[in-house]
C-alpha positions in Angstrom: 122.6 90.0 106.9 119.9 92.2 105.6 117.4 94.8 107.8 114.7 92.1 107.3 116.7 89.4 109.0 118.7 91.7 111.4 114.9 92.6 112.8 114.3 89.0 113.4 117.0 88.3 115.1 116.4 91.3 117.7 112.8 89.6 118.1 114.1 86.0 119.0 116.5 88.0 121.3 113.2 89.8 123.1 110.8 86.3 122.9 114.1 84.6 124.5 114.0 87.3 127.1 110.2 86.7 127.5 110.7 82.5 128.1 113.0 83.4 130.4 110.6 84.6 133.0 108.6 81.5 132.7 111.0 78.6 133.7 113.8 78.0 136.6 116.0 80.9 137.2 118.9 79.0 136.1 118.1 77.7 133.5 117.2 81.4 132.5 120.3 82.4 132.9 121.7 79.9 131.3 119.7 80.7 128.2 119.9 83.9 128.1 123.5 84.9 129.4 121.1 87.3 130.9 123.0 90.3 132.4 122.4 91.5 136.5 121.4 95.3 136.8 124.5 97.0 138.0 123.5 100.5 137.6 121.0 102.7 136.6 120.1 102.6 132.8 122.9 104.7 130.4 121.5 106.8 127.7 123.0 105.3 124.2 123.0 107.2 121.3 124.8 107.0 117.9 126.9 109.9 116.7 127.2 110.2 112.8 127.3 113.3 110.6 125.5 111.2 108.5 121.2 110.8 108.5 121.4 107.4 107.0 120.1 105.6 110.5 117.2 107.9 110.7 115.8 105.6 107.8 117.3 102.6 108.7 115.0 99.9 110.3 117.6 98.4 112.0 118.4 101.4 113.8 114.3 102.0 114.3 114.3 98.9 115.8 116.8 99.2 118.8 114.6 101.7 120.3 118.0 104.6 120.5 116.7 107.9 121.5 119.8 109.7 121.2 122.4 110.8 118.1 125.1 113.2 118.3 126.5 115.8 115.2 129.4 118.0 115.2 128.6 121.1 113.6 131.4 124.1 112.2 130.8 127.4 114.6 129.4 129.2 111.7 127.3 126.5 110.3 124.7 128.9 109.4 126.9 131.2 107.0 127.2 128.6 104.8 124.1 127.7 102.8 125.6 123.8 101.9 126.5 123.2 105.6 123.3 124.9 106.6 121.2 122.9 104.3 122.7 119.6 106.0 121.9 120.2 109.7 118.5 121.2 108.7 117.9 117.6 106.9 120.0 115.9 109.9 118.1 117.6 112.4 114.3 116.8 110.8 115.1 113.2 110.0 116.4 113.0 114.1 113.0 115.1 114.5 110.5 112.6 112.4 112.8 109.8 114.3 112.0 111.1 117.5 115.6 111.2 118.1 117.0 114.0 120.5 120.2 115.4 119.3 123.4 116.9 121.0 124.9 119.4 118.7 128.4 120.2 119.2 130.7 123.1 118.3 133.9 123.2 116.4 136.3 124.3 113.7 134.4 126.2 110.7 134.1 124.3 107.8 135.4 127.1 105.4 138.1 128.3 104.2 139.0 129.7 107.5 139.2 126.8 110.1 141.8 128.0 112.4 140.1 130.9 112.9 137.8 131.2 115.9 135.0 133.3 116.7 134.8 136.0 119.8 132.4 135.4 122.5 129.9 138.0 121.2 130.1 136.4 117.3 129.5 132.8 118.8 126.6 134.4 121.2 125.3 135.2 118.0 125.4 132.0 115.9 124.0 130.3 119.0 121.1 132.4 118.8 120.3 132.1 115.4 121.0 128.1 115.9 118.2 128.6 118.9 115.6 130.5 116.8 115.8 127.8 114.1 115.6 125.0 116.2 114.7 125.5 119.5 113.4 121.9 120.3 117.2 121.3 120.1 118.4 122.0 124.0 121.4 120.0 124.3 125.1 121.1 122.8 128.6 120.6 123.9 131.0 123.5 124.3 133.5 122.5 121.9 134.4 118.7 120.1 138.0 117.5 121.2 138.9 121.2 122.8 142.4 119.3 123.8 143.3 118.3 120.1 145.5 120.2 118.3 143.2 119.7 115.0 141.0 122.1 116.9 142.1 126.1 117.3 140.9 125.6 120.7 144.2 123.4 121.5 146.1 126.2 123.6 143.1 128.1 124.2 141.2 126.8 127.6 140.7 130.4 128.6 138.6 131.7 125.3 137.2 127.6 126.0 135.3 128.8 129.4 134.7 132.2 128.0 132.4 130.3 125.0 131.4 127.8 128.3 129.8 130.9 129.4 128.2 132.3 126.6 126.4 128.9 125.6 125.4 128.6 129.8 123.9 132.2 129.7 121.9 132.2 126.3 119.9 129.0 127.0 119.9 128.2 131.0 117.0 125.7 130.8 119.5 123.8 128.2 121.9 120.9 128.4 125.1 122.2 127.9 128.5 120.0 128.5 131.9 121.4 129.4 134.3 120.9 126.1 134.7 117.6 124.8 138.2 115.7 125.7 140.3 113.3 123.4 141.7 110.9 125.7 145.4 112.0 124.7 148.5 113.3 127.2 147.9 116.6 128.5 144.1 116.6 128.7 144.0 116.8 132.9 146.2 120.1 132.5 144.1 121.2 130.0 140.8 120.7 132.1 142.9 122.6 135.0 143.3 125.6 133.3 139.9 125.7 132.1 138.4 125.5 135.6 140.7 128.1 136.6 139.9 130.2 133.8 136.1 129.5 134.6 136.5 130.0 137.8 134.3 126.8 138.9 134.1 122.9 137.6 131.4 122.0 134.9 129.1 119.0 136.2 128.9 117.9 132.9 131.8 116.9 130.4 132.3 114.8 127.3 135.0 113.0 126.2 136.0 111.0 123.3 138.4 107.9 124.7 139.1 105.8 121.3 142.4 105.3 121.9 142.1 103.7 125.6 138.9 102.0 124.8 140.5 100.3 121.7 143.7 99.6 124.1 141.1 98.0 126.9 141.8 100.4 129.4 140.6 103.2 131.3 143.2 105.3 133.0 142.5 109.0 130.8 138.8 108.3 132.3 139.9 108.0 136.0 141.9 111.1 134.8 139.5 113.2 133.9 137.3 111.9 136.6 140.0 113.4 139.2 140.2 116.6 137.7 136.4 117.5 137.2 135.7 116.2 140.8 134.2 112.7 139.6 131.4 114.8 137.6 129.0 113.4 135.5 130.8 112.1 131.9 128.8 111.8 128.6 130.9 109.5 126.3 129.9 111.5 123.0 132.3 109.5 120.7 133.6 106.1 121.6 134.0 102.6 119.3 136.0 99.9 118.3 138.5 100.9 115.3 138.0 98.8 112.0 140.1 100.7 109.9 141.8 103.6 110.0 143.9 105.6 107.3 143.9 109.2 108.3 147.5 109.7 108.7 148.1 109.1 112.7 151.1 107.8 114.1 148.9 106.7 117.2 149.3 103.1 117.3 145.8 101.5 117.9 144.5 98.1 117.0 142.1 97.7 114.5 139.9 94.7 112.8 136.0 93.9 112.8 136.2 91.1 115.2 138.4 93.3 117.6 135.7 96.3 116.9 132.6 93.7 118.6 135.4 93.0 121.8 135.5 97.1 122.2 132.0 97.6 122.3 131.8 94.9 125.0 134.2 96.3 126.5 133.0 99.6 126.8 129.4 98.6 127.9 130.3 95.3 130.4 133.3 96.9 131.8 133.9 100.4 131.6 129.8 101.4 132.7 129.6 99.1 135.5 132.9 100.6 136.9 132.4 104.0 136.1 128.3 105.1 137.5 129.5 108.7 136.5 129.2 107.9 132.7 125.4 108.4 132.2 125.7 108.6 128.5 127.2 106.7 125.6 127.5 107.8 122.0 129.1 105.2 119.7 130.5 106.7 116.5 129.3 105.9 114.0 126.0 103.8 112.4 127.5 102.8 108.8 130.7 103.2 106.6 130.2 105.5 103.3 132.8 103.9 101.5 135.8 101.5 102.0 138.0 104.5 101.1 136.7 105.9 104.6 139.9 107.4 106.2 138.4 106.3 109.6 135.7 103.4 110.3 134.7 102.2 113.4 131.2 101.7 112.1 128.2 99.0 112.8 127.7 98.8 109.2 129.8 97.9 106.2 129.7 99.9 103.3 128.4 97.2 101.5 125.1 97.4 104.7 126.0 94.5 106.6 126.0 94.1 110.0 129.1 93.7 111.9 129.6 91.8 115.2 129.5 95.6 117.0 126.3 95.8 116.4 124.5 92.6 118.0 126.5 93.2 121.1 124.7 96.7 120.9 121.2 95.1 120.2 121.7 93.2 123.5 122.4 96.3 125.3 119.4 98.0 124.2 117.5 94.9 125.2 119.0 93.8 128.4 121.4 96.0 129.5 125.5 95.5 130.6 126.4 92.2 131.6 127.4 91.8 135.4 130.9 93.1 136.2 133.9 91.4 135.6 132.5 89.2 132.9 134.8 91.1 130.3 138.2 89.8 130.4 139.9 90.7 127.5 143.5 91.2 128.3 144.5 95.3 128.5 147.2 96.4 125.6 149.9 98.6 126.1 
């Protein structure tokens, strides 16, 4: 299905919506499979380190407000790396998009190597001076993981908490971003210890329990922070994935659409703390992607993902306990 005929079927989904408020309430419902309000609205954004959807109509036309990029610590020494956060950023910008910009790794030749509190001070303020419409970052992208340098770290974590809290105090600024793996609660621990307080604001990344249908590394982290507010700032249902993991995780288009469900007819209306949702990501490059969980092929088709997320953005979650696809171990 091409953008042309994606748009149309959005529009029949809105003119359905508008019928519905001119006949019985039943047979509204039954029309629609129109969803009950459970909660206050989420915020849904896409995260991609791509631009692409910032000129895609179909992404224009599901009204997302919202997009999430990961950026090295030093993105600014680098004039390649540099020169690509300045086209993301504009094309979110012209989109009227508003982005959250998280730290991690450099993207040079030194990765592990991690900056002091003063150096990252620094790069924050150059980031601020550049962009300073920008006013909402995350700490640190999958802190827990041990891809990051910030795996055994949680101390130099809160110090970098700190910095970023300081230098822009009318900003939006999340605790570290969690991988839903075993160990993150201890690792949030000694980060609030290290802190000396607990962040109302966190992110977390739960592919591997949202692909498995379940939620227990939430509830997790929900304990540990003192049920604070949770932005999910990279979440989707797994296509296909070759990037050398042992995790086990299911994978398939069809199964991809059941996630997303999932995550927004079952997971939100359980879970009021989780006030934002970032699914990653808007379109495949290539089918020699190591990791796709996209909406789009790489051929530009849409996948099933994607009209449960046009629904969404139209009429919100369905009611609670309308999702009953079977939890996997």
């Amino acid at each position: 299905m091409r953008p042309a005929r994606f748009a149309a079927r959005v529009a029949l989904v809105a003119v359905m919506g508008a019928l519905a408020g001119a006949v019985a309430p039943a047979a509204a419902a039954a029309m629609m499979d129109a969803p009950v309000p459970q909660r206050a609205a989420v915020a849904v954004g896409i995260a991609d380190q791509k631009p692409d959807m910032f000129g895609d109509p179909r992404f224009l036309s599901l009204g997302i407000k919202h997009a999430r990029l990961a950026v090295g610590w030093d993105v600014l020494t680098n004039p390649h790396s540099a020169a690509e956060l300045d086209d993301w950023l504009r094309r979110a910008q012209a989109a009227d998009v508003q982005p959250l910009i998280s730290f991690m790794h450099s993207r040079g030749p030194h990765r592990r190597v991690l900056p002091s509190p003063a150096r990252l001070k620094h790069e924050f303020r150059r980031l601020r001076k550049l962009y300073p419409w920008v006013t909402t970052y995350a700490t640190w992208n999958e802190a827990n993981h041990c891809g990051e340098p910030l795996c055994h770290r949680p101390k130099t974590a809160a110090a970098y908490y700190k910095v970023l809290r300081r230098e822009c105090p009318t900003c939006t600024i999340l605790a570290p971003e969690m991988l839903d793996i075993p160990g993150m609660g201890r690792w949030v621990k000694a980060f609030n210890r290290w802190l000396g307080f607990t962040p109302r604001l966190w992110g977390m990344h739960n592919y591997v329990e949202a692909n498995r249908f379940k939620t227990s590394r939430l509830r997790e982290l929900l304990r540990v922070t003192r049920n604070a507010e949770i932005w999910l700032t990279e979440v989707g249902g797994l296509v296909r994935r070759d990037n050398g993991s042992t995790t086990e995780i299911p994978e398939g288009s069809r199964h991809a659409g059941e996630v997303t469900r999932f995550i927004f007819d079952d997971i939100l209306p359980r879970n009021p703390q989780v006030t934002h949702v970032y699914i990653y990501h808007w379109n495949s490059s290539s089918a020699k992607d190591t990791w796709d969980s996209a909406l789009i092929t790489p051929g530009g088709r849409e996948r099933s993902a994607l009209f449960v997320l046009a629904r969404v953005m139209r009429f919100g979650p369905r009611p609670l306990g309308s999702f009953r696809t079977k939890p996997l171990p």
